[in-house]
Backbone bond lengths (Angstrom), bond angles and torsions (degrees), N, CA, C in turn:
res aa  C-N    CA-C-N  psi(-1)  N-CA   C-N-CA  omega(-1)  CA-C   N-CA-C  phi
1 X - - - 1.446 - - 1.527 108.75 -
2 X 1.346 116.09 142.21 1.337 124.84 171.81 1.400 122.39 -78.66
3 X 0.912 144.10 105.57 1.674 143.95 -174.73 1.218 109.24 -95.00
4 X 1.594 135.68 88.46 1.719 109.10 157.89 1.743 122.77 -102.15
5 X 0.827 137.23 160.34 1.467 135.80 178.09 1.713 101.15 -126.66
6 X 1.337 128.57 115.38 1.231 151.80 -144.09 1.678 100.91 -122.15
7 X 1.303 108.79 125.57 1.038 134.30 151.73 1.626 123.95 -62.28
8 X 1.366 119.14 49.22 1.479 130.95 170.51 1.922 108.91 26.35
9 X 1.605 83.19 -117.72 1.552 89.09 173.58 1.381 140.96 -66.77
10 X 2.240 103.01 -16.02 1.420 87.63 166.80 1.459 108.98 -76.74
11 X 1.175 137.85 -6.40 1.562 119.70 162.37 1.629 130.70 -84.39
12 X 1.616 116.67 -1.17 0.911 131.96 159.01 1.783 118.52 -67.69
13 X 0.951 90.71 -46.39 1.908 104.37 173.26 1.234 125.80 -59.88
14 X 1.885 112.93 -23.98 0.820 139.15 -176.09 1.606 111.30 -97.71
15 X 1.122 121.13 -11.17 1.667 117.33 -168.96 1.784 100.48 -118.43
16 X 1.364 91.48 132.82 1.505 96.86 177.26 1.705 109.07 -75.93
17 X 1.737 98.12 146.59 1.351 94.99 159.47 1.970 76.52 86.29
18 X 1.035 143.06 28.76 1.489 139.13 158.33 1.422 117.00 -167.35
19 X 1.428 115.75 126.80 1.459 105.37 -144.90 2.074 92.59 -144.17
20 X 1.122 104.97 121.84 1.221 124.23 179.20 1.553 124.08 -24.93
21 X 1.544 103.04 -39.60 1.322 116.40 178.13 1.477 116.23 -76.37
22 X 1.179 121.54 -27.14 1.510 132.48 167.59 1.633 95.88 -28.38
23 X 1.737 113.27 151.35 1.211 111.47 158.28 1.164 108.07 -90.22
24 X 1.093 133.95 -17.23 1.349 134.14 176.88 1.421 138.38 -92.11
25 X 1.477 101.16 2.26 1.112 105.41 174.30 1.447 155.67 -50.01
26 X 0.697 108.99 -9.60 1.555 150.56 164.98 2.057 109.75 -62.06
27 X 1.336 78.23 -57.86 1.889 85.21 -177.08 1.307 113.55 -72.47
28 X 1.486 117.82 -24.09 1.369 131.05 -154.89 1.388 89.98 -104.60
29 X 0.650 140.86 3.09 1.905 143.29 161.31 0.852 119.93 -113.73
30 X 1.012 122.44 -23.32 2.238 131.52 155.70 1.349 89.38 -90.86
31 X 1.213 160.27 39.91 1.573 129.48 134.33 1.370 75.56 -120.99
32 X 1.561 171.29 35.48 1.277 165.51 98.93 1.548 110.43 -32.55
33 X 1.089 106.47 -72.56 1.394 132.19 170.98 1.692 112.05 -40.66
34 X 1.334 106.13 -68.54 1.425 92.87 156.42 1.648 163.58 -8.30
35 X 1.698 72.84 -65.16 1.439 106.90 -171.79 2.282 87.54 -85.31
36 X 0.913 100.61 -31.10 1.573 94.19 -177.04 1.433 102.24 -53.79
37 X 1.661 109.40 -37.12 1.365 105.23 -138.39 1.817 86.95 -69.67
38 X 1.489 91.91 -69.58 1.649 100.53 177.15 1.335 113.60 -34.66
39 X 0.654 126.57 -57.03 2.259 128.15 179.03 1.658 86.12 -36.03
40 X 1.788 111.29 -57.74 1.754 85.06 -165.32 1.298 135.64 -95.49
41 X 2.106 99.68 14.27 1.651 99.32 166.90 1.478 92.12 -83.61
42 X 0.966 147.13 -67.48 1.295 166.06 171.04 1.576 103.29 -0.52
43 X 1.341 120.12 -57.72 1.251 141.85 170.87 1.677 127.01 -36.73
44 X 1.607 115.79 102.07 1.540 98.34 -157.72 1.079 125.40 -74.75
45 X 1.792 109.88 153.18 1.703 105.73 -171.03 1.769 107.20 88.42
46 X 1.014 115.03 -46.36 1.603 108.58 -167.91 1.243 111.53 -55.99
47 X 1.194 135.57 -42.36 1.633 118.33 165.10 1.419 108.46 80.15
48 X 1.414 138.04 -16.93 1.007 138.96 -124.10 1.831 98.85 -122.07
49 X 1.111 125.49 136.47 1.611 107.68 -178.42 1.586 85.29 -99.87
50 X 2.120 114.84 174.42 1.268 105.14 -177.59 1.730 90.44 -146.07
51 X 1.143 106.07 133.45 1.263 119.87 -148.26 2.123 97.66 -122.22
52 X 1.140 110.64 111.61 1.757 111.27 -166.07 1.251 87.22 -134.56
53 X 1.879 118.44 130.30 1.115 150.83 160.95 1.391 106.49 -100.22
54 X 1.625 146.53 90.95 1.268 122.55 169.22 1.973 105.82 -101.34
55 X 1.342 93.71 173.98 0.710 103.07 165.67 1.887 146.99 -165.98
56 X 1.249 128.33 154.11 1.338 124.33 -141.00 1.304 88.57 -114.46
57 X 1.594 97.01 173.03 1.780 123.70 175.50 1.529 88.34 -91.83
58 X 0.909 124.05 178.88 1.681 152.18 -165.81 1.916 104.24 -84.39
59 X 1.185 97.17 142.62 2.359 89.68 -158.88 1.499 65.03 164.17
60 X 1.064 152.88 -92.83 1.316 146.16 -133.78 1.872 117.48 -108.33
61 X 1.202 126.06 175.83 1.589 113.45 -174.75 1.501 95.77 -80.24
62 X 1.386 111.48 140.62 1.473 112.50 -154.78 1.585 107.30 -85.43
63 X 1.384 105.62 -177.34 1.444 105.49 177.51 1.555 99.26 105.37
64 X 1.666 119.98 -164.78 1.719 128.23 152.73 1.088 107.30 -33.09
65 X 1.481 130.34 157.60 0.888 145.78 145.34 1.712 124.67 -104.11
66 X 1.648 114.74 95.83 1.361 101.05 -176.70 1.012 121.56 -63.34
67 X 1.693 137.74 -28.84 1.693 139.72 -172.80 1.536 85.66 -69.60
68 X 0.726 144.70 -48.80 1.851 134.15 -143.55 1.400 99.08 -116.44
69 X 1.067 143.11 15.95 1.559 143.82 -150.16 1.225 72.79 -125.40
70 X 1.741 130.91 134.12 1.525 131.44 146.54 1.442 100.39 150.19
71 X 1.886 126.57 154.98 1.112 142.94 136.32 1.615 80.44 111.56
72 X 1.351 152.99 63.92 1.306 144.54 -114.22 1.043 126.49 -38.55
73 X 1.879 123.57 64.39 0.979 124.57 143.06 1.403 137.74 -134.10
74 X 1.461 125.89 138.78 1.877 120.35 -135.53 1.311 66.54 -135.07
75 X 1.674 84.33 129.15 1.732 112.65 175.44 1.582 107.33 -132.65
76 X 1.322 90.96 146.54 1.406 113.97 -159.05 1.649 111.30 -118.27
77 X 1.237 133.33 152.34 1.036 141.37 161.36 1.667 128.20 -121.09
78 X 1.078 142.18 141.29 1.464 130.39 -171.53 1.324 95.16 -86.68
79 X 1.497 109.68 152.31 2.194 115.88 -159.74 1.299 101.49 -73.10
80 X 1.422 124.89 -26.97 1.390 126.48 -142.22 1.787 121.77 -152.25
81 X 1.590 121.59 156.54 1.262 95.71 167.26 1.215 117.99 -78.51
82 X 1.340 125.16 3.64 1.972 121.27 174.89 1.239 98.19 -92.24
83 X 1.355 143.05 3.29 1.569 139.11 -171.13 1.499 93.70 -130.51
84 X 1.415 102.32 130.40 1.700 109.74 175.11 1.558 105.39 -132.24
85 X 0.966 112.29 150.55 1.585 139.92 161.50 1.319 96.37 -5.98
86 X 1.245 111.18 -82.66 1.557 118.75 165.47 1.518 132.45 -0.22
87 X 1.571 106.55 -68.19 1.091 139.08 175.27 1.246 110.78 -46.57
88 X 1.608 99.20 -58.19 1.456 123.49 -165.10 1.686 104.15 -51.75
89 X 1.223 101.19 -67.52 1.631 123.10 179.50 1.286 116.44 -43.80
90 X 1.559 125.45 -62.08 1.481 133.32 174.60 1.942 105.92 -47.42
91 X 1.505 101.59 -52.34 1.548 94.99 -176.26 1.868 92.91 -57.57
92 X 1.071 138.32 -66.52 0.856 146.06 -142.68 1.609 95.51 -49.27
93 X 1.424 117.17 -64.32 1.303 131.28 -160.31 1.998 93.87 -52.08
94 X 1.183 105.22 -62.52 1.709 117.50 -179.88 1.243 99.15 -64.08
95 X 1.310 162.62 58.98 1.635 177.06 -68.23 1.413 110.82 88.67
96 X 1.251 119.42 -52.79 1.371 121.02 -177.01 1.514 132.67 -55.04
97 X 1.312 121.10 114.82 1.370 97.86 -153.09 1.400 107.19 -105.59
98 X 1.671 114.49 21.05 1.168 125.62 152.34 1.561 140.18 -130.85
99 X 1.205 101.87 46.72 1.255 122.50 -148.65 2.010 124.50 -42.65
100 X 1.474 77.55 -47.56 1.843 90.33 160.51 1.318 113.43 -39.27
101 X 1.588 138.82 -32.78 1.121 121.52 -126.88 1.557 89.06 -121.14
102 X 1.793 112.77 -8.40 1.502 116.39 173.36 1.732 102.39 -86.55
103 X 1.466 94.94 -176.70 1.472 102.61 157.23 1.210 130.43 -153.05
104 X 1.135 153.71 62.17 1.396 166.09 125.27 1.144 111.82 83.33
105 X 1.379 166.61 120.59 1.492 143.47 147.07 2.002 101.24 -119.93
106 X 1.307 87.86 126.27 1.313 108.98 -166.64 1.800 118.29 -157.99
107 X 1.172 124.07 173.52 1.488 106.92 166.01 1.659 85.25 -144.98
108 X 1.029 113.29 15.74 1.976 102.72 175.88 0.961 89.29 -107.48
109 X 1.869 91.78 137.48 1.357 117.01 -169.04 1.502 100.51 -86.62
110 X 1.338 135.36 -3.08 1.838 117.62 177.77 1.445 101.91 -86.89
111 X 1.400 112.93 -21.60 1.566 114.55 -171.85 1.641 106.71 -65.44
112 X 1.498 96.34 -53.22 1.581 109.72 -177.76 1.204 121.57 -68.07
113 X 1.944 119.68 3.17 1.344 111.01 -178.87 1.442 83.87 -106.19
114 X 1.244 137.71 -54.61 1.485 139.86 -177.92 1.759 92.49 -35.24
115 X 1.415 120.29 -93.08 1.320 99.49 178.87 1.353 127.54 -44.21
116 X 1.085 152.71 10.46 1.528 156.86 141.29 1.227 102.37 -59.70
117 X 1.305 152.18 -45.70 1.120 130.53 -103.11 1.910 78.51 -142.72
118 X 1.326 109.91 4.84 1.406 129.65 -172.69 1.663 111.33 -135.96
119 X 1.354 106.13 -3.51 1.405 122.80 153.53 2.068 95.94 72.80
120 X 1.650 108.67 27.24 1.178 98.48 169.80 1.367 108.72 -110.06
121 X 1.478 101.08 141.90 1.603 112.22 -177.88 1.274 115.75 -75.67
122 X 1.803 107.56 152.10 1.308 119.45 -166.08 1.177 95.80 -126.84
123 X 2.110 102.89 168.75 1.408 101.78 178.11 1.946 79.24 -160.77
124 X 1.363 84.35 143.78 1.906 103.58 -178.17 1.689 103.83 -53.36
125 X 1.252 101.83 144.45 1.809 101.95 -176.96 1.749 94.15 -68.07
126 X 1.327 124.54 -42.97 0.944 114.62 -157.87 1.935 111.57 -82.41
127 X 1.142 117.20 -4.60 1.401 127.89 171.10 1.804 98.35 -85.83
128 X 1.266 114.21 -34.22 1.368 107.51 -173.82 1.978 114.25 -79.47
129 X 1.390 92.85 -36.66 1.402 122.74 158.69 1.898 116.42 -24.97
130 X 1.755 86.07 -56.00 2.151 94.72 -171.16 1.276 82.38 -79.50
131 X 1.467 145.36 -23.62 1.564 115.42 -160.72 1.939 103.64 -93.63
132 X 1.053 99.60 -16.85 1.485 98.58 -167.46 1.925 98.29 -77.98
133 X 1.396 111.00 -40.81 1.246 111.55 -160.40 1.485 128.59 -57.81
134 X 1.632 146.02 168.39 1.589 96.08 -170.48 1.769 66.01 -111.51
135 X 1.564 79.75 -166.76 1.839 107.31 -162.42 1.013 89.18 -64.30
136 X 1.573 104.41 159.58 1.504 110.41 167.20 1.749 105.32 -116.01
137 X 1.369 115.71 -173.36 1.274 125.78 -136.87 1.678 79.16 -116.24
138 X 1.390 120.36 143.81 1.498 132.05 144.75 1.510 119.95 -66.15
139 X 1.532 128.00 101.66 1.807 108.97 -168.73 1.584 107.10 -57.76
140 X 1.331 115.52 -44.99 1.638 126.75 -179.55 1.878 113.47 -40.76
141 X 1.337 106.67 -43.76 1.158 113.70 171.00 1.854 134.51 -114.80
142 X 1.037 101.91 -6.70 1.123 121.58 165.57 1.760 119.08 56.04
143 X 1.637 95.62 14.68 1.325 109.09 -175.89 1.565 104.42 -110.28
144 X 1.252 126.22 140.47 1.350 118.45 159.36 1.373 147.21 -12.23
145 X 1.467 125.93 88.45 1.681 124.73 -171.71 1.778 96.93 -64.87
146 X 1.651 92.07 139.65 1.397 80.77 159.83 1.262 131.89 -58.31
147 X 1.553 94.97 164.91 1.785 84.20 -178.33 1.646 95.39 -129.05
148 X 1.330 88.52 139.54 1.678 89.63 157.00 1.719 139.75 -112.69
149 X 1.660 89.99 67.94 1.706 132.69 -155.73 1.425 83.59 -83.36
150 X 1.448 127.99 -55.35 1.630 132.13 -161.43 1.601 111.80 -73.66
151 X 1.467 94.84 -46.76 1.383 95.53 174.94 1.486 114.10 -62.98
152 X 1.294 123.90 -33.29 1.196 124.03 -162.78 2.146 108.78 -69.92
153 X 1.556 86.97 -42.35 1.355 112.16 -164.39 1.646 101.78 -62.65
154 X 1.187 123.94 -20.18 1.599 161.72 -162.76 1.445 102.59 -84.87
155 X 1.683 125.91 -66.09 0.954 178.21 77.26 1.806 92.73 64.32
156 X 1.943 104.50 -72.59 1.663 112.54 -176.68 1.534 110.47 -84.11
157 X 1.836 99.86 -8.39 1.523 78.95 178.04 1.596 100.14 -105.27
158 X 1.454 147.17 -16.97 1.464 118.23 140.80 1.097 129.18 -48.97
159 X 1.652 140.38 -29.03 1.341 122.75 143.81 1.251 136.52 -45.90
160 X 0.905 122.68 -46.84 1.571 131.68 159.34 1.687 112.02 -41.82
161 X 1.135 116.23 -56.19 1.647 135.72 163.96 1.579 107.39 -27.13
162 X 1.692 85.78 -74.54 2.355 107.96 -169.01 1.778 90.28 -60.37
163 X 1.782 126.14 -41.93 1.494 87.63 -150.38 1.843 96.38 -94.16
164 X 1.837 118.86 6.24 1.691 95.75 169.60 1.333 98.80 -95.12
165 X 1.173 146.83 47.39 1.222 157.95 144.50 1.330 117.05 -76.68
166 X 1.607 108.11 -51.23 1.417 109.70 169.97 1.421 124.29 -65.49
C-alpha cells in the first residue's frame, strides 16, 4: 500500500491550474487526489491500494473532515487559529507507528526534518504536484501532449521502494 500524508496548501501552491485564493480550494485538491487515487487502482499490474491523508490550516470546523473525507482520501483540518497544518502534520508524523511505510509531500523544510528524524521519506510538493496533474492539451493541435504522468507516478513509487530500504 502506498501511504502519503500531504501538506494541504503547500501542495496547492505548488500545482498549476490551483491557486490558493480560490474559495474552493481545498475541494479542488481532494477531487485531484481522488482521481489519483483511482487512476492507480485502475492502473495495470499495480496491485497496490493508495492511501492519502492531507492536510489543511484551519477554514473549516477542525478535526476530519466528513464532506471531503472519502474514495481513500481522509482530510483533515487544524481545530484552531493556534493549531496549524504544521502542527497537525509533525504530531501526525511522531504518531505513526510506521512511519517508513508513509511518505511525506511537502516543500517545508521543518516538516521534512521532523519526518527525517522519523526516517519517513519525502518528496517536494511541487515534484508531487507534475505527477498528480492530468496532461495538458497542445492548443495547435488540440490533441493530447504526451504526458509524462506514468513515468512520473513510476518515479514516487521507486522512491517509495529506495527510501523502505533504508
Amino acid at each position: 500500500m502506498i501511504q502519503l500524508l500531504i501538506d494541504g496548501h503547500n501542495l496547492i501552491g505548488q500545482a498549476p491550474g490551483l491557486s490558493l485564493t480560490d474559495f474552493d480550494d481545498e475541494e479542488q485538491l481532494v477531487a485531484l487526489l481522488r482521481k489519483y487515487v483511482a487512476q492507480h487502482l485502475r492502473k495495470k499490474g499495480s496491485g497496490k491500494a493508495v492511501r492519502i491523508v492531507v492536510v489543511f490550516d484551519s477554514g473549516m470546523p477542525g478535526g476530519r473532515s466528513q464532506a471531503l473525507s472519502g474514495g481513500g482520501v481522509e482530510t483533515v483540518f487544524a481545530a484552531d487559529k493556534h493549531t496549524t497544518a504544521d502542527r497537525v502534520l509533525i504530531e501526525r508524523i511522531r504518531n505513526t507507528k510506521r512511519p517508513r511505510e508513509w511518505m511525506l509531500v511537502s516543500s517545508d523544510r521543518s516538516i521534512q526534518q521532523e519526518a527525517g528524524r522519523y526516517r519517513m521519506p519525502t518528496i517536494e510538493a511541487a515534484d508531487f504536484a507534475r505527477a498528480l496533474m492530468p496532461p495538458q492539451t497542445s492548443k495547435s493541435t488540440a490533441q493530447p501532449v504526451e504526458s509524462e504522468k506514468p513515468e512520473r507516478e513510476d518515479n514516487i513509487a521507486e522512491w517509495i521502494r529506495i527510501f523502505r530500504k533504508q
